[in-house]
C-alpha positions, 0 to 999 in steps of 0.5 A: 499490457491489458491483461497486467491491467486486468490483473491489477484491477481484480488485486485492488477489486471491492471485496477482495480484502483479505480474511481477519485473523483467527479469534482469539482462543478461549476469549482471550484478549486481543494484541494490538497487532491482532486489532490492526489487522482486523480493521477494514482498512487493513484488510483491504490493504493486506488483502490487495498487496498479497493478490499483488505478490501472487498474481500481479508481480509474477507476470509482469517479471515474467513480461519484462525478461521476455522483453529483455530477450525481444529486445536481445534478439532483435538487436542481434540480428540488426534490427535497432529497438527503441532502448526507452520501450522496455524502462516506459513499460516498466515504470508506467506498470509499476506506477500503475501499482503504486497508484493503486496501492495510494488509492487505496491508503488515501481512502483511509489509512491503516495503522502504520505497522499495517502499512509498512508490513504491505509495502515490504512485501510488495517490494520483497516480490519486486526483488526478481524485477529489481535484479533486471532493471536496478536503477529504475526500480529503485527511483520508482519505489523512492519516490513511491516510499516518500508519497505514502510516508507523506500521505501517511503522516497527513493521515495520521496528523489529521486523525491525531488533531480530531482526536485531540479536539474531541478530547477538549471538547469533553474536558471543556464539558467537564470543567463547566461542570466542574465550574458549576457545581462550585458555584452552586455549591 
């Protein structure tokens, strides 16, 4: 448990965004794909899923079937285990991770293609784990799907509103003007 902890902390540790794209060739434009990922946030979340995938997930696959063979060997020989150990462990690991993952989207949320690109591939390197434990993992990343489609869509319906207000704000400015050149004119 505490060295799954350790390697969590350093995926999601400051600094350990991931690297920008390459520059656009010859001072080409770039797409707007290529703008999404450049952003802090996105890098932050990019870089810290794909530590997650690499050196996060594996072990804790790893963890989880040496349990399995644990608890199998222990019951073979007629030592009962506590069939509630191993479904804790996973779900306080993998809620450990979706905490992690929401942290970092409430610090400021990266554009929505960003974000659905991240979560699939934190659930493509759940799939080994997912095969040991269906029903667990399932309701787990459910329930972790809808939290950040909530807190995304607050995200977005904030950002949304401060745009819009900030846009009244010129147009208001633009029509005193307006207003005031016909008066005066």
């Amino acid at each position: 448990t505490a060295t799954l902890r350790r390697s969590l902390n350093e995926c999601f540790a400051p600094g350990a965004a991931g690297t920008a794209p390459a520059p656009a060739e010859d001072g080409a434009e770039l797409t707007k794909d290529q703008e999404e990922l450049r952003r802090p946030e996105s890098l932050a979340l990019h870089g810290a899923c794909a530590k997650v995938t690499e050196a996060y997930v594996p072990p804790l696959c790893d963890a989880v079937e040496g349990f399995q063979k644990l608890i199998e060997v222990r019951n073979a020989s007629g030592t009962a285990v506590d069939e509630n150990v191993l479904p804790d462990f996973v779900s306080a690991r993998i809620e450990d991770l979706c905490d992690r993952i929401t942290q970092l989207v409430d610090q400021k949320c990266p554009p929505s293609r960003v974000l659905v690109s991240c979560i699939h591939s934190v659930r493509d390197s759940l799939r080994r784990l997912h095969s040991l434990l269906p029903a667990l993992l399932t309701r787990l990343f459910r329930a972790f799907l809808g939290r950040t489609a909530m807190d995304a869509m607050r995200s977005l319906f904030g950002t949304a509103c401060s745009q819009m207000t900030s846009e009244l704000c010129k147009l208001h400015g633009e029509c005193k003007k307006l207003g005031e050149s016909s008066s005066s004119g």
